[in-house]
GUMI-161700 format. One record per atom (N, C-alpha, C): residue number from 1; residue in three letters; atom name; x, y, z. Coordinates in steps of 0.1 Angstrom, whole numbers. Each point is the difference from the previous one (the first is absolute). Example, Ala and Ser with C-alpha at 12.3 -4.5 7.8 and 13.67 -1.06 7.14 Angstrom:
BEGIN
SITE, 1, ALA, N, 132, -57, 78
SITE, 1, ALA, CA, -9, 12, 0
SITE, 1, ALA, C, 9, 12, 0
SITE, 2, SER, N, -4, 11, -7
SITE, 2, SER, CA, 9, 11, 0
SITE, 2, SER, C, -8, 11, 8
***
This chain:
BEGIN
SITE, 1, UNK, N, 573, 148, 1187
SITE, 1, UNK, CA, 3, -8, -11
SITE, 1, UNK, C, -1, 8, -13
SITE, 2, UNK, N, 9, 2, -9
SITE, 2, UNK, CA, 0, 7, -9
SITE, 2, UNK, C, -13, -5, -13
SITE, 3, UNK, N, -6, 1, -12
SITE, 3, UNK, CA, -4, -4, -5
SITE, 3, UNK, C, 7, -14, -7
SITE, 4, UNK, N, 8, 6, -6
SITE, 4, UNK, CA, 15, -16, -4
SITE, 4, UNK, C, -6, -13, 8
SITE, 5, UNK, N, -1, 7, 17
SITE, 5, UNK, CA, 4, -15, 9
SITE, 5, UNK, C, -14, -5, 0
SITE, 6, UNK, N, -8, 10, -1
SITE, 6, UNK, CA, -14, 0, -2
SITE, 6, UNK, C, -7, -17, -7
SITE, 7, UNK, N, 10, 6, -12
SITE, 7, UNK, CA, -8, -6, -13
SITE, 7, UNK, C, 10, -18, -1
SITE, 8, UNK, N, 12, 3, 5
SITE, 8, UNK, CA, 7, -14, 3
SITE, 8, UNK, C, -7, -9, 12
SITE, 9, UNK, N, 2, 8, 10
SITE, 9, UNK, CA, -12, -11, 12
SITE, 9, UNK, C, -13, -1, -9
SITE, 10, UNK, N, -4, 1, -6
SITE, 10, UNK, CA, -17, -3, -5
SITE, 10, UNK, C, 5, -14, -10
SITE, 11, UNK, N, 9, 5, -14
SITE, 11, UNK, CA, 7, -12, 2
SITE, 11, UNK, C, 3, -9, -3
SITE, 12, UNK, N, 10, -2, 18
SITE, 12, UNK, CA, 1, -14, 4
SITE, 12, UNK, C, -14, -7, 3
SITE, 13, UNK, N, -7, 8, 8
SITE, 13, UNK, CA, -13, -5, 1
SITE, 13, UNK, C, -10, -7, -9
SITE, 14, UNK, N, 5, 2, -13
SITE, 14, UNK, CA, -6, -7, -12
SITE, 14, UNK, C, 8, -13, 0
SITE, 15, UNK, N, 19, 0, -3
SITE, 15, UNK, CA, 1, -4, -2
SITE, 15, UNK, C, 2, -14, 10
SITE, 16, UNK, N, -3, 3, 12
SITE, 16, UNK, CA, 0, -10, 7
SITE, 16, UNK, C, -15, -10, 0
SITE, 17, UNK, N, -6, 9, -6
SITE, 17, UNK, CA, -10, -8, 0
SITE, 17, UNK, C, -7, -10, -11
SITE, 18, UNK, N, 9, 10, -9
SITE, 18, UNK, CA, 0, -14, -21
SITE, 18, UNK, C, 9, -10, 9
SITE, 19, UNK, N, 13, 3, 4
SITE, 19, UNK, CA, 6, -12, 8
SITE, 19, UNK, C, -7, -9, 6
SITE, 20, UNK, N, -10, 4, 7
SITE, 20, UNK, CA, -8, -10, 11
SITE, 20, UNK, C, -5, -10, -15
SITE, 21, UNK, N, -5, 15, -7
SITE, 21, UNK, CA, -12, -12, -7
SITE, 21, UNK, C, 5, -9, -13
SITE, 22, UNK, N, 15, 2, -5
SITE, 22, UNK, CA, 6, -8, -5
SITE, 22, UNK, C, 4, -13, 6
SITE, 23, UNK, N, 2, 2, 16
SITE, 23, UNK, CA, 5, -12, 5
SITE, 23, UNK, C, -17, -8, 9
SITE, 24, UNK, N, -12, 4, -7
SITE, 24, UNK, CA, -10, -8, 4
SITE, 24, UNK, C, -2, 2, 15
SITE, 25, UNK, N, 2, 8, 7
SITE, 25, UNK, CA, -3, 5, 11
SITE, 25, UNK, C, -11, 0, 3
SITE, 26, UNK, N, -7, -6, 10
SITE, 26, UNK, CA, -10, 1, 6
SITE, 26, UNK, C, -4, 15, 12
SITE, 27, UNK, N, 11, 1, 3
SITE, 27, UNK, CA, 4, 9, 11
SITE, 27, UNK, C, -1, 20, -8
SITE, 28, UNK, N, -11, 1, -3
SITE, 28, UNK, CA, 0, 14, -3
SITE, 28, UNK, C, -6, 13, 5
SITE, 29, UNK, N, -2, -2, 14
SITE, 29, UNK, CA, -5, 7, 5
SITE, 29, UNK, C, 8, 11, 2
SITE, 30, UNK, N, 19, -2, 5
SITE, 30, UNK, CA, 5, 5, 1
SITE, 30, UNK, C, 5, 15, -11
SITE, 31, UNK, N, -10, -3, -10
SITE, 31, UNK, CA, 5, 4, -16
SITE, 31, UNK, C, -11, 15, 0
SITE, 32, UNK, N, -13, -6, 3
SITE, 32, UNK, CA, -11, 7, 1
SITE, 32, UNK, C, -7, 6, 14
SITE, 33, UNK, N, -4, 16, -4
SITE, 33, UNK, CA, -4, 2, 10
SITE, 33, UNK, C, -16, -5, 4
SITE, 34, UNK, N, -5, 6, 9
SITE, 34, UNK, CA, -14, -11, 7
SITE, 34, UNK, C, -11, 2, -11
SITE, 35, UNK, N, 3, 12, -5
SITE, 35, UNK, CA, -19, 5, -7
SITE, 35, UNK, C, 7, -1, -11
SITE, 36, UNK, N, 5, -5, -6
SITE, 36, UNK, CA, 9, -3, -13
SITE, 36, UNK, C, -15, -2, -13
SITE, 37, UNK, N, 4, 6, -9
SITE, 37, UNK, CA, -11, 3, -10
SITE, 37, UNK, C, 7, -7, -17
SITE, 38, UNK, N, -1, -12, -2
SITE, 38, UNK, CA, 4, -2, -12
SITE, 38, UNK, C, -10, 4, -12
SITE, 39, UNK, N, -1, 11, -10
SITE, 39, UNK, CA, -10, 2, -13
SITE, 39, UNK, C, 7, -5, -8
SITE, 40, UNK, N, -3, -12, -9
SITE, 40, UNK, CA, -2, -3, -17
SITE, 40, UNK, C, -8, 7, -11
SITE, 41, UNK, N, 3, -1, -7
SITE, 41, UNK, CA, -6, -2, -15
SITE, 41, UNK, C, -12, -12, -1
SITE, 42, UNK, N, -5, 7, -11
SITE, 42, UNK, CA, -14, -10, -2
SITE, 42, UNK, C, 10, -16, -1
SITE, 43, UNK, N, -7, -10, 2
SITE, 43, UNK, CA, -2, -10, 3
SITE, 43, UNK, C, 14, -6, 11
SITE, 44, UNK, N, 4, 10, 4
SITE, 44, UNK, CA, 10, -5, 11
SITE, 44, UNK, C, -6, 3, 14
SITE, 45, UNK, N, -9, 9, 4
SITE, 45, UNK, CA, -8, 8, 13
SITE, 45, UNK, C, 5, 7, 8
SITE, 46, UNK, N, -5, 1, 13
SITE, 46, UNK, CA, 3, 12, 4
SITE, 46, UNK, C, 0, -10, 16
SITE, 47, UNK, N, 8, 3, 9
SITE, 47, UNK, CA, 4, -9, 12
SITE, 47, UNK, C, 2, 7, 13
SITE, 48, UNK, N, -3, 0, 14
SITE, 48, UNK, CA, -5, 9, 7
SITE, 48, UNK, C, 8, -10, 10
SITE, 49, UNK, N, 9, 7, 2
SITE, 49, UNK, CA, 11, -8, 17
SITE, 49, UNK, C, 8, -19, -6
SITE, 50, UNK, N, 6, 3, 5
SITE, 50, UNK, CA, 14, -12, 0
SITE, 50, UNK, C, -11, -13, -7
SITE, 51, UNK, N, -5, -1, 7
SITE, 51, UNK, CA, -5, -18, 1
SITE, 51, UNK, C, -8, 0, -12
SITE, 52, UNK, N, -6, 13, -2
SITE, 52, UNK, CA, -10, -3, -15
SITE, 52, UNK, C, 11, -2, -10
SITE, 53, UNK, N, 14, 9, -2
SITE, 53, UNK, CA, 8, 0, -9
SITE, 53, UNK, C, 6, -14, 0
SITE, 54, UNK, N, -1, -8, 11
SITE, 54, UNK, CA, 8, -10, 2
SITE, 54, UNK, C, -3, -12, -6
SITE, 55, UNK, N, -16, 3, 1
SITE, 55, UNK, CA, -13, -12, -5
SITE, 55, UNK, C, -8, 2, -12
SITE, 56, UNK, N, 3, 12, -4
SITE, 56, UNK, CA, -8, 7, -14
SITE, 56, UNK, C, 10, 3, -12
SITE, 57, UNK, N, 12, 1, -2
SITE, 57, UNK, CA, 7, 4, -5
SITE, 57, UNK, C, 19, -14, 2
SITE, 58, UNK, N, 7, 5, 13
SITE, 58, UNK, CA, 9, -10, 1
SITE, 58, UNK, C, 0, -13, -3
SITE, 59, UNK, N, -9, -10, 5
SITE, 59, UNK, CA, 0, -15, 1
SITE, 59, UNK, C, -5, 2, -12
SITE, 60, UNK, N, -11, 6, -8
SITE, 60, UNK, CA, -5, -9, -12
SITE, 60, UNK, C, 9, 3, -12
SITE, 61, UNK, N, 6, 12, -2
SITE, 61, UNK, CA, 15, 2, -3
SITE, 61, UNK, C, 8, -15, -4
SITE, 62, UNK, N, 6, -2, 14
SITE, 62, UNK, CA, 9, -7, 7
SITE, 62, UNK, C, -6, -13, -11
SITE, 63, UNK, N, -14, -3, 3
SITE, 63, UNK, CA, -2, -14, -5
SITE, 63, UNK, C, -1, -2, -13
SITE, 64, UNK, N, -9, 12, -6
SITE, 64, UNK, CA, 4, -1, -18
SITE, 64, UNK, C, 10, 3, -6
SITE, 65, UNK, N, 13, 4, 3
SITE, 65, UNK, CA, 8, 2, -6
SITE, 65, UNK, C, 15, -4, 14
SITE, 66, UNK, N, 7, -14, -4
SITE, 66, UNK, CA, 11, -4, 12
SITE, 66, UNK, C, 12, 3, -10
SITE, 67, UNK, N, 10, 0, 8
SITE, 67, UNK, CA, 11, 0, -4
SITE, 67, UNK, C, 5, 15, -7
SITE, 68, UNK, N, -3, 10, 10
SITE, 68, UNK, CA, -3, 15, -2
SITE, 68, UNK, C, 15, 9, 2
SITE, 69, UNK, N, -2, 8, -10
SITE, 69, UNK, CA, 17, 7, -1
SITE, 69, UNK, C, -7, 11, 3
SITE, 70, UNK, N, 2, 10, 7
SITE, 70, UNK, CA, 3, 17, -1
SITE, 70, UNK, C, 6, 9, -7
SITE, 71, UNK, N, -2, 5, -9
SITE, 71, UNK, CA, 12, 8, -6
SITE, 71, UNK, C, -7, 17, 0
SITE, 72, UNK, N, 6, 5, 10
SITE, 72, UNK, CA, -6, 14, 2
SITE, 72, UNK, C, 12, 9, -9
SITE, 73, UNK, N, -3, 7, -12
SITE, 73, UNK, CA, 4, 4, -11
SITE, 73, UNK, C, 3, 18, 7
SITE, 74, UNK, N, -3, 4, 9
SITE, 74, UNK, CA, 3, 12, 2
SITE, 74, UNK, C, -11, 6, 12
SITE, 75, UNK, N, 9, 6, 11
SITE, 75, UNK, CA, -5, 8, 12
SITE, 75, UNK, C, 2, 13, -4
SITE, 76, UNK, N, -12, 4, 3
SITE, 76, UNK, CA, 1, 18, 6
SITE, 76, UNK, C, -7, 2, 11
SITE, 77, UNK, N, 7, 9, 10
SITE, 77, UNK, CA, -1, 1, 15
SITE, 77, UNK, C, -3, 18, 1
SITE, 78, UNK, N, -6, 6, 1
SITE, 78, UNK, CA, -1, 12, 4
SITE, 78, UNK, C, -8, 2, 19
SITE, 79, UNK, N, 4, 3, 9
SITE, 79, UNK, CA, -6, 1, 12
SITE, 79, UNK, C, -2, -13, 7
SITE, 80, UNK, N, -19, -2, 1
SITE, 80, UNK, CA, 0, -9, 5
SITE, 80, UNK, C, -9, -9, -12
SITE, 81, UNK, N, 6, 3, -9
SITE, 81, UNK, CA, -8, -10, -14
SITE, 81, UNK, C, 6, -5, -6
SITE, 82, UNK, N, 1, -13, -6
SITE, 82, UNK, CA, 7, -12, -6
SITE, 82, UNK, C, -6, 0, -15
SITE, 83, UNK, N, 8, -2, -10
SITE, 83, UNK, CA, -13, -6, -12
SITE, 83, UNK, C, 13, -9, -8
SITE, 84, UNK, N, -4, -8, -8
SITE, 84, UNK, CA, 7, -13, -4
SITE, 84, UNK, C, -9, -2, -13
SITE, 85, UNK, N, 8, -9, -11
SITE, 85, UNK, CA, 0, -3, -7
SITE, 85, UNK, C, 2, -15, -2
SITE, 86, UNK, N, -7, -14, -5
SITE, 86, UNK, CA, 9, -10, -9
SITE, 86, UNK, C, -10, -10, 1
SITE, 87, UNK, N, 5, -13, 1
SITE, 87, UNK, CA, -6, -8, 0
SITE, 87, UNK, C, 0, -14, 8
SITE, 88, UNK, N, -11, -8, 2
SITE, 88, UNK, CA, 4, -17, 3
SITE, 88, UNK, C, 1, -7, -9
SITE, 89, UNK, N, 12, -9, 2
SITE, 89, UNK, CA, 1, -12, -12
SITE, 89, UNK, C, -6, -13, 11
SITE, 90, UNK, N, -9, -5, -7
SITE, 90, UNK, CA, -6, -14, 7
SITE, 90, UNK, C, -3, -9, -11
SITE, 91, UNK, N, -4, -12, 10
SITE, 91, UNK, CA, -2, -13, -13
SITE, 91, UNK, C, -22, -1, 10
SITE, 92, UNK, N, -6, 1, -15
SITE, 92, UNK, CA, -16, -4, 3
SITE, 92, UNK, C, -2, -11, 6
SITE, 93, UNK, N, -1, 1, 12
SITE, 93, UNK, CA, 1, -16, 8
SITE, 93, UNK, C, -14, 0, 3
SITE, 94, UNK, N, -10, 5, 2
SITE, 94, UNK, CA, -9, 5, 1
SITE, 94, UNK, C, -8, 5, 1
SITE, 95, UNK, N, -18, -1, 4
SITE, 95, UNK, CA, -6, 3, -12
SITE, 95, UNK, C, -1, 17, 2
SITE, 96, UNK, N, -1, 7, -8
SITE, 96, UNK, CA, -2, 15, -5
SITE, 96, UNK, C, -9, 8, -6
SITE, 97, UNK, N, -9, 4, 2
SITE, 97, UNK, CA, -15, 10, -4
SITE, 97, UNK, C, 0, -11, -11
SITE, 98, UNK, N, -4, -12, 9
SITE, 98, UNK, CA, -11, -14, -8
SITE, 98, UNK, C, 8, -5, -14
SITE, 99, UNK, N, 16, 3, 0
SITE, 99, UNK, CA, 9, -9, -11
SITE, 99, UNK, C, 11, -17, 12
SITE, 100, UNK, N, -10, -10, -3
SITE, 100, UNK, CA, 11, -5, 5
SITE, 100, UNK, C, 13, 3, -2
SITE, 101, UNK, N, 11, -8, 8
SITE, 101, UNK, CA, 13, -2, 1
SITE, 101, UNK, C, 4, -1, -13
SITE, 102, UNK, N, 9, 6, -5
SITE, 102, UNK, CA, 4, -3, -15
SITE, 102, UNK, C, 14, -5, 0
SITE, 103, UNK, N, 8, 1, 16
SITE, 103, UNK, CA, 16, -3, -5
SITE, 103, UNK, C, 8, 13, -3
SITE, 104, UNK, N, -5, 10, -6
SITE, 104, UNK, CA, 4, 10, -10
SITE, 104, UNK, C, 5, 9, 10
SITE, 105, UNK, N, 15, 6, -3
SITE, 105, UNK, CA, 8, 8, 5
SITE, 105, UNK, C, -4, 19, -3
SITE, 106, UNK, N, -8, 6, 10
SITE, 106, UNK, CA, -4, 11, -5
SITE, 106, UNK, C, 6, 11, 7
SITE, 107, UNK, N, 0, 14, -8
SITE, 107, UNK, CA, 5, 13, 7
SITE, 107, UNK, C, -14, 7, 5
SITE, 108, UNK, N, 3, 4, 14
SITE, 108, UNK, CA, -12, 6, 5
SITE, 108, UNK, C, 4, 12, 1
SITE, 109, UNK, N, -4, 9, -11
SITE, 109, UNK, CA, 5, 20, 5
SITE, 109, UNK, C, -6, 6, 9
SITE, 110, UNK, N, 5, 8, 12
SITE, 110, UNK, CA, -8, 4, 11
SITE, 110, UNK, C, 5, 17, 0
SITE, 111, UNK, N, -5, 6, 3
SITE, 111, UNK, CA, 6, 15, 9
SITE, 111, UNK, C, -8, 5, 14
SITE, 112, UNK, N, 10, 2, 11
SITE, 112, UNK, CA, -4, 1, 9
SITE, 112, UNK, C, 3, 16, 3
SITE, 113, UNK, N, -9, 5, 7
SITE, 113, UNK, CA, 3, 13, 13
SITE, 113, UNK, C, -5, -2, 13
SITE, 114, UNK, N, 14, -3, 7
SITE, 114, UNK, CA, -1, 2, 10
SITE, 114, UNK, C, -7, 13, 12
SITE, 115, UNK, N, -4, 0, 11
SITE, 115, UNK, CA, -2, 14, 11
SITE, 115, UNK, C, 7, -5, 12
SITE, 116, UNK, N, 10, 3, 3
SITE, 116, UNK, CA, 6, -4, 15
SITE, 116, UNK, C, -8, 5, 12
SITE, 117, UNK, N, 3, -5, 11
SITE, 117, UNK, CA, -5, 6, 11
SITE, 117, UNK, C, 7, -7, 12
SITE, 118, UNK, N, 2, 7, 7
SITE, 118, UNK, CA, 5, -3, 16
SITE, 118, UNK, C, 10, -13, -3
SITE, 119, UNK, N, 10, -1, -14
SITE, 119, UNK, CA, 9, -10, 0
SITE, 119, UNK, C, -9, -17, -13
SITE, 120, UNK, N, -7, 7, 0
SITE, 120, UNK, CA, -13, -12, -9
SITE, 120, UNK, C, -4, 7, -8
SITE, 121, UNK, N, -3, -16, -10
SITE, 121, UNK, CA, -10, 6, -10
SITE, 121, UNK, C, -13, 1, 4
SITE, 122, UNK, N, -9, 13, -3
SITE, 122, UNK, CA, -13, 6, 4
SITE, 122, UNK, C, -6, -3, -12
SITE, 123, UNK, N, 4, 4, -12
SITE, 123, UNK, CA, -15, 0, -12
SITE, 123, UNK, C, 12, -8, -10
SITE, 124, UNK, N, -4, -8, -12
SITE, 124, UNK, CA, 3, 1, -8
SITE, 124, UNK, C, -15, -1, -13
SITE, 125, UNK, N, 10, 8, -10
SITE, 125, UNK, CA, -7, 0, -13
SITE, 125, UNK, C, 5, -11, -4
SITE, 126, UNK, N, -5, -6, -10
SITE, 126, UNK, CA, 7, -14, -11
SITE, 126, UNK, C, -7, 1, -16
SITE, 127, UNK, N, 7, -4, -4
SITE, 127, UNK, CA, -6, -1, -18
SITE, 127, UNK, C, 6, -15, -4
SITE, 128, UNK, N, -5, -6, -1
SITE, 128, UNK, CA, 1, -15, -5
SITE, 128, UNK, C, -4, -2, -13
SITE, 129, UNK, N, 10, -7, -11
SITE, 129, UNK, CA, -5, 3, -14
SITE, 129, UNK, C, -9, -15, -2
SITE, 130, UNK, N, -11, -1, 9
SITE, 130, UNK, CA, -3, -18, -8
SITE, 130, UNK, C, -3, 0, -10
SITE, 131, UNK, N, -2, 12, -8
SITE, 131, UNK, CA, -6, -5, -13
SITE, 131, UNK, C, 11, -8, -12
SITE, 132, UNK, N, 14, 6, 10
SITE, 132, UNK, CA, 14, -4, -11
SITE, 132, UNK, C, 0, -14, 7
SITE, 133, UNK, N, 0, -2, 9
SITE, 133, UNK, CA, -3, -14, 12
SITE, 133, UNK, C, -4, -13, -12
SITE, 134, UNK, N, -12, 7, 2
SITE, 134, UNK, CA, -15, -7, -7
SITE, 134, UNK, C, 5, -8, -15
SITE, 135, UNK, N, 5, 11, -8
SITE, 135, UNK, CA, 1, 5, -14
SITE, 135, UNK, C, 12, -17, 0
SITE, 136, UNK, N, 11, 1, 9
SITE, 136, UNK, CA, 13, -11, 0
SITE, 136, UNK, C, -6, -13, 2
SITE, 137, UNK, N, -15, 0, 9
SITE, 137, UNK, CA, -8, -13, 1
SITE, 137, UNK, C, -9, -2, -14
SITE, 138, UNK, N, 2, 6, -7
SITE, 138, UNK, CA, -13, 0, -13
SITE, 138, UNK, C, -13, 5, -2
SITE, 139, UNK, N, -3, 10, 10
SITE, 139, UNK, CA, -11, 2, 2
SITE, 139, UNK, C, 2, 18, -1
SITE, 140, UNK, N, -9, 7, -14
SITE, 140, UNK, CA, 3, 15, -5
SITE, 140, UNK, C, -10, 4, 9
SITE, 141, UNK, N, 1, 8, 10
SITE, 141, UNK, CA, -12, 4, 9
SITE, 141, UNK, C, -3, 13, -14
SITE, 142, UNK, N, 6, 4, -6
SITE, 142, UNK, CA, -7, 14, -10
SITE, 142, UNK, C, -7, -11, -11
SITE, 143, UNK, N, -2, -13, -1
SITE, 143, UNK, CA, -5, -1, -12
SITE, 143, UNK, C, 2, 0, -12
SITE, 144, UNK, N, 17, 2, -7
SITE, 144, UNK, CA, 3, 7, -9
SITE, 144, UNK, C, -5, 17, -3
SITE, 145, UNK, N, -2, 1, 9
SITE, 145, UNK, CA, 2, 17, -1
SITE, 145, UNK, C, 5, 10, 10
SITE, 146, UNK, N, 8, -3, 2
SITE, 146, UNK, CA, 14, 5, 7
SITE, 146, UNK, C, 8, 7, -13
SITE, 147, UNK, N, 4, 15, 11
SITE, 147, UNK, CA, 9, 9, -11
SITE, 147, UNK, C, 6, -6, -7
SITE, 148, UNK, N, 11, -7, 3
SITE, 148, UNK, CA, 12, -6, -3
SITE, 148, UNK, C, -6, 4, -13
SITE, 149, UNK, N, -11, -7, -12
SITE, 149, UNK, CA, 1, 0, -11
SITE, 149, UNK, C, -1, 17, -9
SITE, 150, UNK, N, 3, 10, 8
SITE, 150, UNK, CA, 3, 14, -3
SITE, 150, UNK, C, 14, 0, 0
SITE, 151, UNK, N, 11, -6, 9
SITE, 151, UNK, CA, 11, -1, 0
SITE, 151, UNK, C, 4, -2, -11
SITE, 152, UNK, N, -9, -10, -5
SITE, 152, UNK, CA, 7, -11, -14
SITE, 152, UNK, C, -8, 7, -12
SITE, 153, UNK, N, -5, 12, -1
SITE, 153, UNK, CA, -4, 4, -7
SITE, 153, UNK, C, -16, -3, -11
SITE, 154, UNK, N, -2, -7, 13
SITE, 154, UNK, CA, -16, -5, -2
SITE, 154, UNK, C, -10, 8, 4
SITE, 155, UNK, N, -14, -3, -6
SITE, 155, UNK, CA, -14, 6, 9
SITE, 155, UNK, C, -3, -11, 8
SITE, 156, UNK, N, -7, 5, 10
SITE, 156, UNK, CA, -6, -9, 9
SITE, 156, UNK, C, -13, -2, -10
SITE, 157, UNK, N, -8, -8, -1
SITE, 157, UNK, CA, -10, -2, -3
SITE, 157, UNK, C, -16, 6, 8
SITE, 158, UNK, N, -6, 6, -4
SITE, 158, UNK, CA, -12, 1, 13
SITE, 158, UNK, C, -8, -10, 1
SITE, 159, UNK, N, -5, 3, 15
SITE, 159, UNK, CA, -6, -11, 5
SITE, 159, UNK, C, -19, 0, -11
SITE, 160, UNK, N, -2, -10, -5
SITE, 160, UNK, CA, -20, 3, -7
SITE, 160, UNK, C, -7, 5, 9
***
């Protein structure tokens, strides 16, 4: 298999598997290999084989945020590694790092890297933005002191 076919089987292998999980699939084993290793970002965690990811991460997903779009903004495939870009559009149905339900229609930014193996996904990395999450529910996890106000040509203030 040349590299090219390399990096296209790796993939489909992603992409069948945003498929599964756009269409609420219960059925993901087929997606992941056995010792499957999901690592997050602070307050998203770190998930060790199918069932943790399924119970620590998927369903509570699934329940704070229903009515969930995918929009994966851009694949790159080199070998047997996947990495992706974009986001979920969901409605807060649910409660979310202790904000009830608000109704409110939010964008969830994520970036993934994939590791294939033997046809499955073996490791992924993930970056989940909750603080932009958070920020759409009303809640500044920085405090007001978040860069942004360097953007706009402000000082942050120091902390006393």
């Amino acid at each position: 298999m040349t590299p090219q076919e390399q990096a296209e089987a790796s993939r489909r292998v992603i992409t069948r598997m945003e498929a599964a999980l756009a269409a609420n699939s219960n059925d993901m084993a087929a997606h992941f290999h056995e010792d499957f290793r999901w690592m997050g970002n602070t307050g998203c965690g770190t998930k060790q084989g199918l069932d943790a990811f399924r119970a620590n991460w998927q369903l509570p997903l699934r329940a704070a945020f229903t009515d969930r779009t995918y929009v994966t903004e851009r694949f790159i495939a080199e070998g047997d590694w996947v990495s992706c870009f974009g986001h979920i559009e969901g409605t807060h149905s649910g409660p979310f790092m202790g904000i009830a339900p608000t109704g409110k229609r939010v964008i969830i930014p994520y970036m993934d890297f994939w590791r294939i193996e033997e046809g499955r996904i073996k490791d992924n990395w993930v970056s989940v933005d909750f603080p932009h999450v958070l920020a759409q529910l009303g809640r500044d996890v920085f405090d007001g002191m978040g860069w942004e106000a360097y953007d706009r040509g402000e000082q942050v203030p120091p902390r006393p």
